[in-house]
Structures are given as C-alpha cells and as structure tokens.
RONUDO-61994 format. One record per residue: residue number from 0; residue in one letter; x, y, z of N, C-alpha, C in turn. Coordinates in steps of 0.02 Angstrom, whole numbers. Example, Ala and Ser with C-alpha at 12.3 -4.5 7.8 and 13.67 -1.06 7.14 Angstrom:
2
 lodren miza  neast nnorth    nup caeast canorth   caup  ceast cnorth    cup
      0    A    660   -284    390    615    -225    390    660   -165    390
      1    S    642   -112    354    684     -53    357    645      2    394
//
This chain:
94
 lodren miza  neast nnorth    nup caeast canorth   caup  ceast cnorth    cup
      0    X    259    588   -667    293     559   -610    242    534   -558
      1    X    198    566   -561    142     542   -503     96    482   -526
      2    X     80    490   -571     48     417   -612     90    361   -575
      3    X    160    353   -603    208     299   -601    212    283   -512
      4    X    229    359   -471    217     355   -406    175    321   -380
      5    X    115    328   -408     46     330   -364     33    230   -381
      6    X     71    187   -400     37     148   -416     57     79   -360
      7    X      1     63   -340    -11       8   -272     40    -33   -294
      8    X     89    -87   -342    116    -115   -341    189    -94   -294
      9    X    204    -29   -343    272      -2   -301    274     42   -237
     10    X    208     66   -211    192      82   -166    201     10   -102
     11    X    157    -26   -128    189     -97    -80    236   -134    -79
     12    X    263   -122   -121    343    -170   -102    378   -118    -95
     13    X    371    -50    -95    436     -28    -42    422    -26     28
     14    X    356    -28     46    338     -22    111    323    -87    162
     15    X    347   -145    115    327    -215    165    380   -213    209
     16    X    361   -247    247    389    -237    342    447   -297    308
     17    X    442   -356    245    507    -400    228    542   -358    202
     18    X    549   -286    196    614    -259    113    684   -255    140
     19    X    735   -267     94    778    -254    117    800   -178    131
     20    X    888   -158    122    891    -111    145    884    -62     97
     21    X    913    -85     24    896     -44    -50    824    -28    -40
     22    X    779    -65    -15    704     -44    -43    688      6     28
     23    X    721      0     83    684      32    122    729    119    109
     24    X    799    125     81    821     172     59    771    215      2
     25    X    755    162    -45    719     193    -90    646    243    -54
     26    X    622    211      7    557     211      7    575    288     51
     27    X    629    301     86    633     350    130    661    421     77
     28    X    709    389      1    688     451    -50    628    477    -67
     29    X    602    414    -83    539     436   -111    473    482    -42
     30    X    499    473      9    460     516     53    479    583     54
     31    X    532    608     38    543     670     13    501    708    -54
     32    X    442    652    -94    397     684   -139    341    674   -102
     33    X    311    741    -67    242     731    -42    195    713    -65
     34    X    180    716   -152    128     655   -144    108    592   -126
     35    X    165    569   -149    194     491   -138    169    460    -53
     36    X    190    502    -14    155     484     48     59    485     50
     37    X     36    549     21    -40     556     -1    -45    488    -36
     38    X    -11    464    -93    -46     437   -145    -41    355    -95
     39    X     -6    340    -41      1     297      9    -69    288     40
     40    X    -78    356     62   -137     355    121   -184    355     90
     41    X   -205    379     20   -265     381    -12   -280    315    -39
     42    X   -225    275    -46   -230     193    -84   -260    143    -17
     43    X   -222    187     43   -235     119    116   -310    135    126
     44    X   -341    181    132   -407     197    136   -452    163     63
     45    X   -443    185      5   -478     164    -39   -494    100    -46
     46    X   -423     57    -38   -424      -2    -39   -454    -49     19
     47    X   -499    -22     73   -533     -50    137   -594    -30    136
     48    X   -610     40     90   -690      64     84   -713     70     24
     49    X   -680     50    -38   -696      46    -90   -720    -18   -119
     50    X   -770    -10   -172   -785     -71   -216   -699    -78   -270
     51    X   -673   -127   -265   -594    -148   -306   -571   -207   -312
     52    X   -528   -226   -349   -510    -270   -413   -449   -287   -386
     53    X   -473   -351   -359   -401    -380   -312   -363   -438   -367
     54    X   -313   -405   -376   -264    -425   -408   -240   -509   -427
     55    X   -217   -541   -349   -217    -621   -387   -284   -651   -389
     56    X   -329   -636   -361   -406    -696   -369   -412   -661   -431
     57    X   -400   -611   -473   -467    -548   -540   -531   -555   -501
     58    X   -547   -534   -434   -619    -546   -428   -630   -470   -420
     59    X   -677   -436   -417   -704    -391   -392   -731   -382   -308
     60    X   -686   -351   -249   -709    -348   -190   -763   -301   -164
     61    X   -801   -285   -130   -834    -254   -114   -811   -211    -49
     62    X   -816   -148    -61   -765    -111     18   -839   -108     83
     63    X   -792    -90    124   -824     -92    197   -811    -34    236
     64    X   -839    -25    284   -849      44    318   -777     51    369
     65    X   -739    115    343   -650     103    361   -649    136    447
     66    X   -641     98    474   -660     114    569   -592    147    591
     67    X   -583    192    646   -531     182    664   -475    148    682
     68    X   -496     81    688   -430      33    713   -399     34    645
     69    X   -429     18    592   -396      26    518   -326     72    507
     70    X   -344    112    548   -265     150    550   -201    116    563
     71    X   -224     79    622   -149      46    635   -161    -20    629
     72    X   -192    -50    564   -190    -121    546   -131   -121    506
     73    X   -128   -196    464    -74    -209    444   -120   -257    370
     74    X    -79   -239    318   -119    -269    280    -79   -323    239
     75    X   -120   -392    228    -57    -431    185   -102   -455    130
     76    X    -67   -477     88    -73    -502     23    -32   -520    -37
     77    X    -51   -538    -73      8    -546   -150     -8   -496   -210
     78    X     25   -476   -240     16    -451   -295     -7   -480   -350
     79    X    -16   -454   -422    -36    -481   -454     18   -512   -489
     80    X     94   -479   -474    144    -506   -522    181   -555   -474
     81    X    166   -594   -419    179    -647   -376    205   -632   -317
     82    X    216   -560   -308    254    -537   -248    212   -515   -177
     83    X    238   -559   -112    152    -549    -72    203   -505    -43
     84    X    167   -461    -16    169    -403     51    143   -413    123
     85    X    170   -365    149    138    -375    229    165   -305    233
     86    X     96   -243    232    114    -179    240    101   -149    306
     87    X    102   -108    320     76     -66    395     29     -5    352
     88    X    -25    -11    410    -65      60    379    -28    101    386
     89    X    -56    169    348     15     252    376     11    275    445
     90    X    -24    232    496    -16     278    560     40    225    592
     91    X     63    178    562    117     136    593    176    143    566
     92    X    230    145    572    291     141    538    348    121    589
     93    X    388     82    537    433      33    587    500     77    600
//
C-alpha cells in the first residue's frame, strides 16, 4: 500500500490547488494514512534538493540547497502522463 501511496504522480493530482471535489475528498481519506502525508513531505523536499528525473523533458535535474522559504512555495509542473499541477508545499494548505 505504501509503494502505490508513495508515488509523486498520485500524490500530485490529489493535492493541486485545480482538483475537484472527488479528488480533494480522496486526498482528505487518504490523510487519515500517516504515511501518505510523510511520503508528501519527503517527495516536496527530495524533489528541490535532490539530483532527479523530471518527467516531461526525461532530462536529469540537478537539486539545490532547500531554504526555508521552500516551505511555503508552490510548485507547478506537468506530469509525465500530460497532467500539469500547481501544488502547495506541506506548510501551506488551502
């Protein structure tokens, strides 16, 4: 269950600031499994200080040093399966 949990696609589309109300229902079950929130905060960090494999270019990014304002940024992008996001780091929530 945590594999399937933990994975950045469905982690970001339940959490884009566009979802409807099904996805934002889903996203407030799924906060009832505490990893699921970890496997959130461990992806928003990794994915800003890590070397990783951005999905629509296939390029390889290089990470950067994660500052405090990073907390309450907002991050956007597309997926690899065409769907773009516009997430909130975990110290923001709408």
């Amino acid at each position: 269950m945590q594999c399937l949990l933990s994975n950045y696609g469905l982690i970001y589309s339940l959490y884009n600031v566009n979802s409807n109300y099904i996805t934002l229902f889903a996203k407030y079950i799924f906060h009832m499994y505490p990893p699921f929130i970890y496997a959130k905060c461990y992806f928003d960090i990794s994915r800003v200080s890590s070397f990783h494999f951005d999905g629509p270019t296939l390029t390889w990014l290089p990470g950067r040093f994660y500052s405090f304002s990073d907390f309450f940024a907002r991050s956007k992008g597309r997926l690899r399966i065409g769907v773009e996001y516009n997430v909130n780091m975990f110290l923001i929530e709408r």
